[in-house]
C-alpha positions in Angstrom: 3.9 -23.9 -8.2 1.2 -21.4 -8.5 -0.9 -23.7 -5.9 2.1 -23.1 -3.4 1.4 -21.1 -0.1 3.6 -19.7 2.4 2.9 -18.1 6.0 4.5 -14.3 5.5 3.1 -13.4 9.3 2.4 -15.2 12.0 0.3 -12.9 13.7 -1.8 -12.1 10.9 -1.7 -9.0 8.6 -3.3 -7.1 5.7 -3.1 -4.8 2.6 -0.3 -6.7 1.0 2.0 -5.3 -2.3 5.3 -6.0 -3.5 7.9 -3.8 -3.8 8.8 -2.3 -7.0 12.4 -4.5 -7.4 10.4 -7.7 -6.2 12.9 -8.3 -3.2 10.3 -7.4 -0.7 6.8 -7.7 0.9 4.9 -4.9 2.3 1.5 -5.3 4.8 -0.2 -4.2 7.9 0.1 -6.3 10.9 -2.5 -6.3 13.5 -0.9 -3.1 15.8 -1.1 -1.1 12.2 2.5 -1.1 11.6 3.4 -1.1 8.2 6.1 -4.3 7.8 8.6 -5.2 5.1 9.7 -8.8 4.1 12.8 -9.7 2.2 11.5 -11.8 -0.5 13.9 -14.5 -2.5 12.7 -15.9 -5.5 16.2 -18.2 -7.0 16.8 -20.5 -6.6 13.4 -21.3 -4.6 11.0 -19.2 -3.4 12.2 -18.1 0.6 10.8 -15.5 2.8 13.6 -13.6 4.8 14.0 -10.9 7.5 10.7 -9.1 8.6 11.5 -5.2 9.4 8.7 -2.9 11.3 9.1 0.2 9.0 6.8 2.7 11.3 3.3 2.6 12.9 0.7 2.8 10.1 -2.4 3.0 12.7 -3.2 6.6 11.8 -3.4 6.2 8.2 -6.4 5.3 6.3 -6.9 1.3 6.4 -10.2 -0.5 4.4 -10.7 -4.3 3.9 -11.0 -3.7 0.2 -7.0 -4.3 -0.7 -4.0 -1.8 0.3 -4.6 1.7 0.8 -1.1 2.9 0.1 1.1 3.3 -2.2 4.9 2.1 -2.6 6.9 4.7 -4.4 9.6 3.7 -7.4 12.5 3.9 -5.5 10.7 1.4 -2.3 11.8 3.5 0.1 8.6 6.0 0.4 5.1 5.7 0.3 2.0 7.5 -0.1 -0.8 7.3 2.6 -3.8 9.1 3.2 -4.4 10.5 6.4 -7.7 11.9 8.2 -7.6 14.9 9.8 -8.8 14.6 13.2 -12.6 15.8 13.5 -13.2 16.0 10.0 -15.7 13.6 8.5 -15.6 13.4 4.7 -19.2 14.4 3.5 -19.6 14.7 -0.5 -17.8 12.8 -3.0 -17.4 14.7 -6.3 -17.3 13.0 -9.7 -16.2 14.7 -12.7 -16.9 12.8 -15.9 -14.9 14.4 -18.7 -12.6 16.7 -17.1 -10.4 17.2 -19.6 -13.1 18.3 -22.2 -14.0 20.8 -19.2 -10.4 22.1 -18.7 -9.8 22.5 -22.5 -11.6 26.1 -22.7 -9.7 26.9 -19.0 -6.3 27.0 -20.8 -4.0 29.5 -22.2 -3.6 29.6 -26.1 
């Protein structure tokens, strides 16, 4: 049912998205280590195998949902990584970019 609730981790975890094929469960645990869990959805829903993929810890992590992303094939994913030292100071916002890129091209 869509009230149902099932433990994925018992040492707690977070950022959690599906894989692209639905057969798996992607999160942080605690250490940073990005995890997979085989997922079964027929006849009942069934959580399998947990796998450590690789330590995550040095990636970019907020509370606000995942900060990844799982690529088509679920076997890659895109992280975003700080460079040591380096402290991100402006944030630049372009509103319209394509309008400003039009006169930029090649007719």
């Amino acid at each position: 049912t869509a009230d149902a609730k099932w433990a994925v981790s018992t040492g707690g975890g977070t950022e959690p998205l599906w894989s692209h094929s639905g057969k798996e469960l992607f999160y942080r645990d605690v250490a940073g280590n990005l995890v997979a869990v085989e997922v079964q959805s027929t006849p009942t829903f069934s959580l399998g195998r947990s796998t450590t993929l690789f330590p995550a810890g040095a990636y970019l992590s907020f509370d606000r949902g995942a900060q990844y992303a799982v690529a088509p094939d679920d076997r890659r994913f895109l992280m975003i990584r700080q460079v040591p030292g380096s402290v991100p100071d402006e944030l630049v916002v372009v509103d319209n970019w394509f309008e400003e890129l039009k006169p930029k091209q090649r007719k």
